[in-house]
Each structure stands twice: as structure tokens, then as C-alpha cells.
C-alpha positions as CSV (number, residue, x, y, z in Angstrom):
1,X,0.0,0.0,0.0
2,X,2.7,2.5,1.0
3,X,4.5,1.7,-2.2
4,X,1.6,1.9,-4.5
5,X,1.0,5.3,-2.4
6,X,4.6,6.4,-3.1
7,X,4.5,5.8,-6.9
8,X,1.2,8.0,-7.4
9,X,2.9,10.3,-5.6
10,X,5.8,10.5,-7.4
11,X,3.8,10.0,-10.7
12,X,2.1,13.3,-9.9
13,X,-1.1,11.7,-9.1
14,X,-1.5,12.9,-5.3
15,X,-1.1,16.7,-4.2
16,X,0.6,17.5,-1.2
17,X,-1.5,20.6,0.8
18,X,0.9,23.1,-0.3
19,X,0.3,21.8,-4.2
20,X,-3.6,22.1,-4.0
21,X,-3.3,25.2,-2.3
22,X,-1.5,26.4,-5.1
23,X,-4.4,25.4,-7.6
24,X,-6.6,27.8,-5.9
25,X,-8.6,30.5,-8.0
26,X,-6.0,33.3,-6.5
27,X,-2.9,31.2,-6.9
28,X,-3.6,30.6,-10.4
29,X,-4.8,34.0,-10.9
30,X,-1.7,35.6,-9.5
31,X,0.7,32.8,-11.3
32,X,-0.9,33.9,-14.7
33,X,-1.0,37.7,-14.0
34,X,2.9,37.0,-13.5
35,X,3.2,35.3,-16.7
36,X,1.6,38.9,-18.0
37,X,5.0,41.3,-19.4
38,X,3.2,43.8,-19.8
39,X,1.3,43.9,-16.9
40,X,4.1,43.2,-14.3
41,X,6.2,45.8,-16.0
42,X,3.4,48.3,-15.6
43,X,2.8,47.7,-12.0
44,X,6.5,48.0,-11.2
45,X,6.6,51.4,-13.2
46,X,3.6,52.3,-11.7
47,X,5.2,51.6,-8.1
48,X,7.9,53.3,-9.3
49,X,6.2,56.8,-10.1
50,X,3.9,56.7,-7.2
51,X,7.5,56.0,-4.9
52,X,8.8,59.2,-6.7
53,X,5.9,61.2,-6.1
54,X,6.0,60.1,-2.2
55,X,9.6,61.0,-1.2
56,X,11.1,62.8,-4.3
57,X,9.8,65.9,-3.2
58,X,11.9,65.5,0.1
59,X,15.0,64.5,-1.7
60,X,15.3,67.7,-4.0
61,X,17.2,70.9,-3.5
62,X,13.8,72.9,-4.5
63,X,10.9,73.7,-2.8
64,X,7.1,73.0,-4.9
65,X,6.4,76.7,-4.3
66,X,9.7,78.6,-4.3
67,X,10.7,80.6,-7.2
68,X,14.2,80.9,-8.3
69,X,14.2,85.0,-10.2
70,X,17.9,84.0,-12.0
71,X,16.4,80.7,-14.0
72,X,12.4,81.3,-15.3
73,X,11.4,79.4,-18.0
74,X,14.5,77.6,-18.1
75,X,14.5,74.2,-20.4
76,X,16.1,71.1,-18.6
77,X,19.7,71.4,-17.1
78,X,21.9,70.6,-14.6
79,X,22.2,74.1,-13.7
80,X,21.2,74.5,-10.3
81,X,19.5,71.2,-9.9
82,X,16.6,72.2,-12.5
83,X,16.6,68.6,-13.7
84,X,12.9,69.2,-15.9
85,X,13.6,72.9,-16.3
86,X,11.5,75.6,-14.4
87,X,8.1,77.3,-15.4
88,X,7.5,80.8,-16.0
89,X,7.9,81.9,-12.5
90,X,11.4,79.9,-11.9
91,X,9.2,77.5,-10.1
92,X,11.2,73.9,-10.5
93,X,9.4,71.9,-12.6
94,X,10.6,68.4,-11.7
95,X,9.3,68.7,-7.8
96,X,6.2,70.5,-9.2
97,X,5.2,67.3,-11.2
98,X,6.1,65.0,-8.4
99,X,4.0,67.1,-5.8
100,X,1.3,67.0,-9.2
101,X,1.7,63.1,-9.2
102,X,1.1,62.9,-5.6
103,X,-2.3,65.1,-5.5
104,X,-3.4,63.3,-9.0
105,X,-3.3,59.8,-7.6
106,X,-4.1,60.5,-3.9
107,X,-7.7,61.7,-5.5
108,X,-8.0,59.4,-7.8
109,X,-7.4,56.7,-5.3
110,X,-9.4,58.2,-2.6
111,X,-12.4,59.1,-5.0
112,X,-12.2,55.4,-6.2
113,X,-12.4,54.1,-3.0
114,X,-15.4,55.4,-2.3
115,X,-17.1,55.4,-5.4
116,X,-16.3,51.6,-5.6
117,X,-17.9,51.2,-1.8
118,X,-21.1,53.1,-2.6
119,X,-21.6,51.6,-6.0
120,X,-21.1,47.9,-4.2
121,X,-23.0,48.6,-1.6
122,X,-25.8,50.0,-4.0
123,X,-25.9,47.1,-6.6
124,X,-25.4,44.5,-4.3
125,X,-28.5,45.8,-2.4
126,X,-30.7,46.4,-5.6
127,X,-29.8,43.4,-7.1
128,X,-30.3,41.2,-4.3
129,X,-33.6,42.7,-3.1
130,X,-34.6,42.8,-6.5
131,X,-38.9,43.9,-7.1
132,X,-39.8,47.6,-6.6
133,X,-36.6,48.2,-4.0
134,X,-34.5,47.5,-7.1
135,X,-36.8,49.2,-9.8
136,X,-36.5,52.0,-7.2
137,X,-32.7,52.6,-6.7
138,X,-32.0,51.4,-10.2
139,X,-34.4,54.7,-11.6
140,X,-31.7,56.5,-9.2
141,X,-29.1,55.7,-11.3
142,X,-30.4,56.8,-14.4
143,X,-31.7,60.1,-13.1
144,X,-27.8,60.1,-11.8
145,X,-26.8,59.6,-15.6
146,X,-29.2,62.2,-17.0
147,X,-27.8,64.7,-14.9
148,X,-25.1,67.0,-16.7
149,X,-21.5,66.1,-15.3
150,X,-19.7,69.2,-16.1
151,X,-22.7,71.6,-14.8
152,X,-23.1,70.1,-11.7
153,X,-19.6,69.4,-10.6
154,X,-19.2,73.3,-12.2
155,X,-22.0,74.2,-10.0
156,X,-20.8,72.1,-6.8
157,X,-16.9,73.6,-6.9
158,X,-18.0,77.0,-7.5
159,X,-20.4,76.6,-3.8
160,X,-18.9,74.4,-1.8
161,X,-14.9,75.7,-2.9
162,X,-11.9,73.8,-4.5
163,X,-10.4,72.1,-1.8
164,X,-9.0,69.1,-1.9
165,X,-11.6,66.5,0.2
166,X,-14.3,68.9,-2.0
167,X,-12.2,67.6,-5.0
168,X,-13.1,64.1,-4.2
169,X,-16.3,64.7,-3.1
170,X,-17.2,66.4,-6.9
171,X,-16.1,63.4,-8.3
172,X,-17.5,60.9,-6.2
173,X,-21.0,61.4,-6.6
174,X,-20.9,61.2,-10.4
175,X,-18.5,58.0,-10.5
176,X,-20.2,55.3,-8.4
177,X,-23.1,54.7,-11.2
178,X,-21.0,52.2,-13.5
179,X,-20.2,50.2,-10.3
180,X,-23.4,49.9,-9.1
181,X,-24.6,48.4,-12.2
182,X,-21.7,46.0,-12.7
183,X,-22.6,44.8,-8.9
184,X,-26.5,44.5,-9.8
185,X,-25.8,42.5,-12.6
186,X,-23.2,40.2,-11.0
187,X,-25.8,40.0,-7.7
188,X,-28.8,38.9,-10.1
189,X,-26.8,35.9,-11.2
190,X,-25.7,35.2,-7.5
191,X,-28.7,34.9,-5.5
192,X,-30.0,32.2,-7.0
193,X,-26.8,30.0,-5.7
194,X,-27.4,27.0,-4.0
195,X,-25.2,28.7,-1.0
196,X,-27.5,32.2,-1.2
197,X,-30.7,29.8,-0.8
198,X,-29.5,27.5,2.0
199,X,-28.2,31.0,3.9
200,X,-31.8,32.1,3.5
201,X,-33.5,28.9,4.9
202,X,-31.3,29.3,8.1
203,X,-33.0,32.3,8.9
204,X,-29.6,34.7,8.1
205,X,-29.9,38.3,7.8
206,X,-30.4,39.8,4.5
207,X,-27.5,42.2,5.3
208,X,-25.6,39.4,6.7
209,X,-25.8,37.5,3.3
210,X,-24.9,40.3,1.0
211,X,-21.6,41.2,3.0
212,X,-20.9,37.9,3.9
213,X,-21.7,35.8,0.8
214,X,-22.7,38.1,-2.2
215,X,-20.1,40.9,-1.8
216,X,-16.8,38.0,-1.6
217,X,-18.0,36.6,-4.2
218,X,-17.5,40.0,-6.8
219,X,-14.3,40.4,-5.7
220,X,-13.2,39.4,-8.9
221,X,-15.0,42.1,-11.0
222,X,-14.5,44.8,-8.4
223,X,-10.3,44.4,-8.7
224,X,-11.0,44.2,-12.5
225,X,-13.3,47.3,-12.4
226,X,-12.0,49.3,-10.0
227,X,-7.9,49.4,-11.9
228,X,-10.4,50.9,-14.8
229,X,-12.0,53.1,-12.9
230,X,-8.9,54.8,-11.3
231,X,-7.4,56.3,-14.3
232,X,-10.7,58.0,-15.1
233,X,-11.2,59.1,-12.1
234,X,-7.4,61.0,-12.5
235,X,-8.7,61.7,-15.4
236,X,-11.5,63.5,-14.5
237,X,-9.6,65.5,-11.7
238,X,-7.0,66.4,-14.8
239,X,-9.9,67.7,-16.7
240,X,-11.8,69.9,-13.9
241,X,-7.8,71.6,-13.2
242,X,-7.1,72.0,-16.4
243,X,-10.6,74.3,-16.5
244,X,-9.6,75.9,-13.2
245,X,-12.2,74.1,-11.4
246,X,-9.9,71.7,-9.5
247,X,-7.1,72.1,-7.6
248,X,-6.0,75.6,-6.6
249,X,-2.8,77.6,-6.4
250,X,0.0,77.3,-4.4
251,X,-1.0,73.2,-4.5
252,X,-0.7,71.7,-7.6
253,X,-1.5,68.7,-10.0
254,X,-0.9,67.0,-13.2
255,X,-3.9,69.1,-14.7
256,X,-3.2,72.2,-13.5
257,X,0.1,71.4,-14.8
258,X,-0.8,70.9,-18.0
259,X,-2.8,73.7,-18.5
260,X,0.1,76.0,-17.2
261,X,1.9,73.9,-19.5
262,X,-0.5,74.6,-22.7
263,X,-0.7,78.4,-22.6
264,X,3.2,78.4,-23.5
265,X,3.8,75.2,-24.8
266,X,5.2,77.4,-28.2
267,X,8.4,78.6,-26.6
268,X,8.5,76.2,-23.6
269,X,7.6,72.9,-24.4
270,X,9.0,71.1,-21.6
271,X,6.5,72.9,-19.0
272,X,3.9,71.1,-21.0
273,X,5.5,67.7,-22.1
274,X,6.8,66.2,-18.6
275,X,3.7,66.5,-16.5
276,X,1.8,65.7,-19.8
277,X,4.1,62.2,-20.2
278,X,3.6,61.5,-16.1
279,X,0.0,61.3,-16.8
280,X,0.0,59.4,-19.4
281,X,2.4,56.7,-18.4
282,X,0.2,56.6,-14.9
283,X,-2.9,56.5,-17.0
284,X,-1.4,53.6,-19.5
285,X,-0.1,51.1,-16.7
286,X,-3.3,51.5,-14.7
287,X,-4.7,50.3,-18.2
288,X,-2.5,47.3,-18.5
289,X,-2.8,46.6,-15.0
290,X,-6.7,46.0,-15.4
291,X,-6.0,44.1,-18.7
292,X,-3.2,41.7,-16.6
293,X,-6.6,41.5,-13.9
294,X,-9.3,40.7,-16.3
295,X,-7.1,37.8,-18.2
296,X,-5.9,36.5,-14.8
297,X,-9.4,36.3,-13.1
298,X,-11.1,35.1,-16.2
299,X,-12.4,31.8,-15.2
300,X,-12.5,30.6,-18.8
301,X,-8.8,31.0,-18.4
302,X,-8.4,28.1,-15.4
């Protein structure tokens, strides 16, 4: 018996518990999101600028808002540590667009995260209550979507002011509608599970069973959705500075330097092209990111 046990084992045929852990969904999810180039190099880079944007600042010569009067509008040199050149008002560029890159994704993450809780916590509810509760919240949504984005978030900056929180706050309220319906959909296929329906005969709490057994079980789709989300959320944030309705002087941020960036991008191209290529690089690996995600939590792909 213990040779016949031996052979299978050695054959391939029995696991040890370290080997069938391994064939769980988020072992083989992470093993193939490895096997992803693109996606791995894109998260490191993406590590990489978000690291820069976190300490850089502290590690250069130049404050974000001191001017230097001897180098404005200088292009990139080693001359006193202007490494990305200076803006108009001697201002060095290179610790601007790090203190940029450091507002840009702090919102983008912080508006994320909570337009990824409400919209869960909105489509998991809808879905799984389903009847007039769902026709109900769902009619919410779409009165949400008929609403003009740019007026109102014009309209909310321009009464509640352009700090930062308010920042998030703007784009939260119109960015939690996609999520909610992803969730509702996913939640109208889930409670009909065997697992949903044996919860429900023990008497569990309806609350109980959407935190405890819906909302695990869209994990998946929330990673997947919420790496999408992010960049459009930054996005979003870059847009509303670039139209003077984000974040305010002396603070600053990829938009805002952009739009400084524009208005003199004739004779000072560099003010414009390296907060303009931090975005986009930010904006591309968040892309492959969720692309390395969705291929690695496909179940089609186990």
C-alpha cells in the first residue's frame, strides 16, 4: 500500500496541501498575471512613479512653491539642480510634477475608493432585493446619468470651494453609477446559488448575506473594475484643473500642470511635455494593470 502510495505520488497523481493550495482560483490568478509582461512591467513602473511622487519631493534641492528669479522658463539642465527645467515663475518643474503626481493619484485613489464602496454597496443591495426596491434605486441611477457632469460638478466647486476633500467629493457622486450596475448585474446571477438559498433557509440576515456571501464573491470584477476606474477618475480631476475648477494655487496637480503647460507650450515645451508624459504613463499602466486583472481572473482562463 505504502509503495503503491509512493508511486502516485511521485507520478504526480496525489497533491501535497501546499500543491492544492496552489491550484486555488487566487494562486492561479496571480501565477498567470505574472506570466503577463506587460502587466508586471506596468505595475512595477507604476510603483515606481507613485515611490517618486512620495519622497522625491523631500529629496530635492527645491521647494514646490519657491521661485528661483535667475532661472524662469529655463529648459532642462543641470544648472542648479533644475533637472525638468523651471516654469514661468522659476518654479522647478521636476518637484512641481512629483507634488502633481502625488495630489493626481491621492484623489484618484481616494475618489475610487469610495465610489467603488457606494456603488457595491448599491448594486449588491438592488440586485439582491430585486422587485420595486431594485426598480426604485435602479431609476436613481439613471436620473444620476441624465444629470449634466460638467454643470453640476461646475456648479458644486463653485459653492462648496476647490479644496481638496471637495475635489473628491465632486467626483465621487458622479462616479459610483457604473459600479453599481456591474454589482447589480453580478448579484442577479448570485442569488440564486445554492449557497445564497441554504443561507436564507437558516433564517440569516439579508444584510448578513450580502456582506458575507454576495459581496466575496464579486471580488473578482471589483479588482478588475476598479484598476479601470482609477485612471478615469485622475482623469477626471486632470480635466476639472485643467478648466480651473480643480485644484488651486500654491497646490498643484498633473492638470493644473498641464494647462500652465499649454498656454506656453510654443516657446517652452518642456513645462507642458513632462507633467503631460507622467500622466500618461500613470494612465497607460493603470490600463495594463486591469487588462493583466481581467485575463488573470477570467475563469474561462483556469
Amino acid at each position: 500500500m505504502n509503495g503503491l502510495v509512493s508511486k502516485l505520488a511521485e507520478n504526480g497523481a496525489l497533491l501535497n496541501p501546499d500543491q492544492a493550495a496552489g491550484r486555488s482560483l487566487w494562486s492561479d490568478a496571480r501565477r498567470r498575471f505574472v506570466r503577463n509582461k506587460a502587466a508586471v512591467f506596468s505595475l512595477c513602473l507604476l510603483s515606481l512613479i507613485a515611490l517618486a511622487c512620495v519622497v522625491g519631493p523631500w529629496l530635492l534641492p527645491h521647494a514646490f512653491d519657491s521661485a528661483d528669479w535667475d532661472a524662469m522658463s529655463m529648459p532642462p539642465s543641470l544648472k542648479n539642480a533644475h533637472y525638468w527645467g523651471t516654469d514661468e515663475a522659476g518654479r522647478d518643474l521636476l518637484v512641481r510634477s512629483l507634488i502633481g503626481g502625488r495630489i493626481s493619484l491621492t484623489v484618484g485613489l481616494l475618489a475610487t475608493l469610495a465610489s467603488v464602496s457606494l456603488g457595491i454597496v448599491w448594486g449588491a443591495t438592488a440586485g439582491f432585493m430585486g422587485g420595486k426596491v431594485d426598480a426604485v434605486m435602479m431609476r436613481i441611477v439613471d436620473m444620476m446619468y441624465a444629470i449634466p457632469y460638467l454643470l453640476i460638478a461646475i456648479l458644486l466647486v463653485t459653492i462648496l470651494g476647490r479644496e481638496f476633500y471637495l475635489v473628491v467629493l465632486t467626483i465621487t457622486v458622479f462616479s459610483w453609477m457604473d459600479m453599481a450596475r456591474v454589482v447589480r448585474g453580478q448579484t442577479l446571477s448570485l442569488r440564486s446559488m445554492e449557497y445564497v438559498e441554504a443561507a436564507r433557509a437558516m433564517g440569516v440576515s439579508t444584510r448578513r448575506i450580502i456582506f458575507a456571501h454576495i459581496v466575496p464573491n464579486l471580488l473578482g470584477v471589483v479588482v478588475i473594475y476598479t484598476t479601470v476606474t482609477v485612471p478615469g477618475v485622475i482623469l477626471t480631476e486632470s480635466v476639472l484643473s485643467f478648466l480651473g475648477l480643480g485644484i488651486q494655487e500654491p497646490m498643484t496637480s498633473w492638470g493644473v500642470l498641464i494647462e500652465d503647460g499649454a498656454a506656453v507650450m510654443e516657446v517652452s515645451p518642456w513645462i507642458l511635455l513632462f507633467p503631460a508624459g507622467s500622466l500618461s504613463a500613470s494612465l497607460y499602466c493603470f490600463n495594463f494593470i486591469g487588462d493583466g486583472l481581467r485575463d488573470a481572473l477570467d475563469p474561462k482562463e483556469r
